[in-house]
N, C-alpha and C positions, 0 to 999 in steps of 0.2 A: 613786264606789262606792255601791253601794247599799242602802240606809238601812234597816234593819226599824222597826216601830213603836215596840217599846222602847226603841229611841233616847229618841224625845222624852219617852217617864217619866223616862228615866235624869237627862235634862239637865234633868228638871224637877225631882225629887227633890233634887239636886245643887244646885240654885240656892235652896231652900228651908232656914229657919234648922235647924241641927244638930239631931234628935231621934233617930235611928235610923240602924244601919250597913246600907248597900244590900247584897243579895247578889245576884248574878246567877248564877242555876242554873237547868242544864236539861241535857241528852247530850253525849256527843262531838262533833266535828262543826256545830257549828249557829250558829258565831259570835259565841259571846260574847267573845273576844277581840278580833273584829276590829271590834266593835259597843264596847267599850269603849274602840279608840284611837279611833273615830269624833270621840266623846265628848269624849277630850280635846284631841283635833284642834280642836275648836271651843270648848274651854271658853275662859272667862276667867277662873280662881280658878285659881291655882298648884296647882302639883299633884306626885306623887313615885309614880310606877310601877315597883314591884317584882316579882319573879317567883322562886316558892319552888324553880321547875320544876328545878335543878341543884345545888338545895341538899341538904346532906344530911337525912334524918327526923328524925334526934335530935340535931338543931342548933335545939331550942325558943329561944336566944335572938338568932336570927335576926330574929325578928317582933320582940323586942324592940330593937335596932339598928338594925330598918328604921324603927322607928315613933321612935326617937331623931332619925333623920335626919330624920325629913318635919319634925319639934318643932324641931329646930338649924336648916333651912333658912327655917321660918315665921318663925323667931325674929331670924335674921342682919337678913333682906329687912323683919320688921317687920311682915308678911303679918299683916290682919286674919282672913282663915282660907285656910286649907289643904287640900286633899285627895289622900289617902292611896290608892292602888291596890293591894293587895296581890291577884296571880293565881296558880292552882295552891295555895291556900291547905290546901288539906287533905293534903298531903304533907308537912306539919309533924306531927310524934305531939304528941298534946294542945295541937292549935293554938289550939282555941276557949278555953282556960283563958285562955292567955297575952290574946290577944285582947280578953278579959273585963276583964281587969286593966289594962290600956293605955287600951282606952278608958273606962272605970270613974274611972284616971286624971284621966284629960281633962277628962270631966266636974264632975269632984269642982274641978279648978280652972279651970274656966272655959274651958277651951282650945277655942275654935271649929277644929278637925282633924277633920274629916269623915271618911268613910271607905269604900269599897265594896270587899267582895272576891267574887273570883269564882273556881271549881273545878271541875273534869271530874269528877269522883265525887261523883253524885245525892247516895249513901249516907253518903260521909265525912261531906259537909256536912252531910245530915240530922243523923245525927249529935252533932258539935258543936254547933248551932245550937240543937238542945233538950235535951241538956245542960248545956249553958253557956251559951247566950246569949240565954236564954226573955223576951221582952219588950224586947230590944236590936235586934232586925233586921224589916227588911223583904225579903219575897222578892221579886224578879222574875224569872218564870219564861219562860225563854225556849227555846220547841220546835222542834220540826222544821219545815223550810217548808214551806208551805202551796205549794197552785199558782198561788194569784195572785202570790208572790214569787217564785218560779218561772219565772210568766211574766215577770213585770215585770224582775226583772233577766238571762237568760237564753233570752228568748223561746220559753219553750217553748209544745208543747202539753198539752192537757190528757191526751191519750194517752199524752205522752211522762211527764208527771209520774206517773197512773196507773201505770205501767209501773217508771218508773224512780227515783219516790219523790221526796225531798226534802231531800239531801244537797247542798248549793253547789258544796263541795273539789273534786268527782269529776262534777259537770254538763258539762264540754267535754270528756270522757272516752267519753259515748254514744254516737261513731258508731264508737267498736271494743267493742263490748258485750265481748269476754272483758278485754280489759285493766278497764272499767269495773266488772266483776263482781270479780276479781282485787283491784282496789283496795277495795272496799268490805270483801270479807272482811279483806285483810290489815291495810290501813288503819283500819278502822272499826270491825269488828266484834271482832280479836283483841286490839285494848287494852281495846277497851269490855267485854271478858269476862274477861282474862286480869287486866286492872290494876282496875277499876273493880268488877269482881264476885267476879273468886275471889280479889283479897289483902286485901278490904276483909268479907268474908265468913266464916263458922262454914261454907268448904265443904269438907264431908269425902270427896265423891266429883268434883273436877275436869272429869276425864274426862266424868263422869255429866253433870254441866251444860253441857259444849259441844253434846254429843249433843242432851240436850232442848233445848237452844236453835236449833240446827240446823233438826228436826227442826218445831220449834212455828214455824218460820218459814217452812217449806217448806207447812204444814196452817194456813197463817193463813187466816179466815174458814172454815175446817171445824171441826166441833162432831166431837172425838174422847175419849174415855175414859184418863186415865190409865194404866188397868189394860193398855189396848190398846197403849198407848205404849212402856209397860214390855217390852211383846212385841217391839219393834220397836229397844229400845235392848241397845247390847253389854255396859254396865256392870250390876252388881247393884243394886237401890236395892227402896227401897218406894212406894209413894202418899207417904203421908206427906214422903217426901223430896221427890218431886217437887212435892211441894203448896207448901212451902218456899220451893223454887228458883224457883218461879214468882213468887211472890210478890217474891223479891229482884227479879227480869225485870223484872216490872212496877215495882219501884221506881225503877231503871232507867231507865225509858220505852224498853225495846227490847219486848218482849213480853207481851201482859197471854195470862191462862185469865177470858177473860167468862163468869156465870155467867149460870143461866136464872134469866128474873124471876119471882117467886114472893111471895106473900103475905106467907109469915113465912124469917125469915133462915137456920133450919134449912134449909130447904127448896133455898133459894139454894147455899149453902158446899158441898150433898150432891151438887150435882149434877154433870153431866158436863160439863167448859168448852167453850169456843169458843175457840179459837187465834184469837188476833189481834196482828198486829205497830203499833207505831208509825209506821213508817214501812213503804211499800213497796218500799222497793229493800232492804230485808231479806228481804222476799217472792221477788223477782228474783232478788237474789244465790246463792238457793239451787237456782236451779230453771236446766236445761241450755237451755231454749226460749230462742228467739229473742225481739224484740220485734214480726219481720213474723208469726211462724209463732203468738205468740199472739194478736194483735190478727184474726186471719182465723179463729181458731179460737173459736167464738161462745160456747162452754160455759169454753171457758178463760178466756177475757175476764170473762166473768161474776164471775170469782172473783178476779180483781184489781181490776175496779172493789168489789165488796163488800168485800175488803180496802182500801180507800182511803176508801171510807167510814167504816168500823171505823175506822181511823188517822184521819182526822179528826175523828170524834167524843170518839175517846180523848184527842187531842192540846189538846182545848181542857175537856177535865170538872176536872180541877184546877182552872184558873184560875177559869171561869164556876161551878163546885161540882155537879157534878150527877153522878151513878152508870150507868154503861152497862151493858145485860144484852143478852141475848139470848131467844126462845121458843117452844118447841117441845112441840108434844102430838101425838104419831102421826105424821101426814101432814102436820099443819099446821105452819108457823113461820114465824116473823115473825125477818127477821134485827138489828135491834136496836132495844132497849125503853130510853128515856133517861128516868130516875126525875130531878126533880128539887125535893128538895122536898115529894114526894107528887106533886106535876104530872107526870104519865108519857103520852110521845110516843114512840108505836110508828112503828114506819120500815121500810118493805121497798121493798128492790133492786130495780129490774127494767131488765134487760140484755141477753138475751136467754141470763141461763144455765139458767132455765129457766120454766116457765111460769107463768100465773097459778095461787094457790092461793087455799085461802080462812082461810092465816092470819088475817090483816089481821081479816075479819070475827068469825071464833072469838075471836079475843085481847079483841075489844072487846066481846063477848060477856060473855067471862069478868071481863073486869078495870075495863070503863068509861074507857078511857084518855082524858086531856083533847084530844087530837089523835093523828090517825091519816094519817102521806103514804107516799105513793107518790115515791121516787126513781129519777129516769131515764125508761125510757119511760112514757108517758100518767102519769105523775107530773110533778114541781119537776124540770126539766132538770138534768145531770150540773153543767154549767157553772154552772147557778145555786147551785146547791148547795155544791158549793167554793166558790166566790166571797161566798159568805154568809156572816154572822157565826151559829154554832151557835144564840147567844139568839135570834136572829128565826126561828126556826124551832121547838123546840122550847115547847113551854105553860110 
């Protein structure tokens, strides 16, 4: 089976003396479960994997029973340490108190009980984690696959990952594009909104946020106006609201609103976003084309490879720390500005969605950016470019 990179943090944190609980967060979908039996498939430190997923919510002493038993089973065996797996952890209500206090516990006497837990809701776990357990965890964050994992376990192409994104579950599902469309919506995307955003969420129009999510995934890599949005959605809402939901999205890692790059941060927040999804078979999913009828259609293509770039840059700014924009003055734009630091590397597409312009040169005009490329033609090849680690690229 094949291996993501965070594997070998995991087993390597894991094998390191007790100072911090691992958490492994990131979307729906992307294998932290099945990255965590990897783990214990190989480990050698006894271990006790639990799962909250059938439990009920307000059964808070559940955590406290399970973390009894990992403590009775080290204690029987004699086990110089132990570790604890606890998954689905945020479907306990006020998990992280509990959690505080168990291992707080441990600590307090000496108990070598390690601990990693991991969760499908970004949010819950934010959440608790800074709440409650400020200075107790470590994150590893683990995202959507890339296409070199794509290819690597899957054999795909780069067209096919462009196209059909970076979900594993639903990869031997592409050569019936409606069942694979089908499952993504019902599989991936109705828990991921229905359980992960509208129950964990202040959302007071439901309706309202499937729409705009729909709808921001359908306009991924198009720069459209809220106000315009609101023309196009069935439910009532304001700016404001949608400004919101967005932001939950992007908490998420299902949809960010990229802002234009600007000077001062007024300038930023005011502007009009840029839909962009994490992944692209969010793109796909929503869209009726084929995958022959957009790969032959050259304007169309254009705008799935610039959404795949969009999602790769997005998918890696958390971890490496760096802010994605977008920028646009009249005619010109440069489809996205990577601040990092103050270090900012302008980046434009070229695919043949449409012609040269002379963003690139205005943008460096106005702003001095440390690095200026060209992605795709007479730029860093498509294929180099995925296959690349985002800091070799960027200033």
């Amino acid at each position: 089976m094949y291996r993501r990179k965070e594997y070998d943090t995991l087993v390597k944190r894991i094998a390191e003396p007790r100072a911090f609980i691992q958490v492994l967060m990131g979307p729906r979908q992307v294998g932290k479960s099945t990255l965590m039996g990897q783990v214990l498939e190989s480990a050698s430190i006894p271990h006790l994997l639990v799962s909250a997923d059938s439990v009920d919510e307000n059964d808070s002493g559940w955590i406290v029973r399970s973390w009894e038993s990992a403590r009775a089973t080290m204690s029987m065996h004699k086990d110089k340490e132990f570790l604890l797996v606890i998954d689905e952890i945020q479907k306990i209500r006020n998990w992280s108190e509990y959690v505080k206090r168990e291992w707080d516990s441990d600590s307090l006497h000496g108990l070598n009980l390690k601990v990693v837990l991991l969760g499908s809701s970004r949010l819950m776990l934010r959440k608790g984690l800074t709440e409650s357990l400020a200075g107790r965890f470590e994150l590893i964050r683990i995202g959507h696959w890339s296409y070199t994992e794509m290819k690597d376990a899957f054999d795909w192409s780069l067209d096919e990952w462009i196209y059909f994104g970076g979900y594993p579950g639903c990869a031997r599902l592409i050569g019936d594009e409606r069942r694979w469309r089908k499952y993504v919506k019902d599989a991936l995307v109705a828990p991921s909104i229905e359980k992960d955003v509208i129950l964990t969420s202040r959302i007071y129009k439901p309706a309202l946020m499937k729409l705009l999510f729909e709808l921001g995934c359908s306009y991924s890599s198009e720069i459209l106006s809220l106000t315009k949005i609101l023309g196009q959605l069935q439910d009532a809402g304001n700016v404001t609201t949608l400004q919101s939901y967005m932001n939950i999205l992007k908490q998420c890692n299902l949809l960010a609103g990229i802002q234009k790059f600007a000077n001062d941060d007024a300038r930023k927040y005011q502007s009009v976003p840029k839909f962009q999804v994490y992944n692209n078979a969010l793109l796909t999913a929503f869209h009726g084309t084929t995958f022959k009828d957009t790969r032959i259609d050259t304007r169309a293509w254009g705008r799935w490879v610039e959404s795949g770039v969009g999602a790769y840059l997005l998918g890696q700014a958390e971890e490496v720390g760096y802010e994605v924009y977008y920028w646009r003055e009249r005619d010109d734009e440069v489809d996205f500005i990577v601040n990092r630091s103050g270090h900012v590397t302008a980046l434009e597409v070229k695919s043949g969605r449409r012609g040269m312009n002379s963003g690139l040169p205005h943008f460096a005009e106005h702003f001095h950016p440390n690095r200026s490329l060209v992605i795709g033609t007479n730029g860093i090849s498509l294929e180099d470019f995925f296959t690349a680690n985002v800091e070799d690229i960027i200033a």
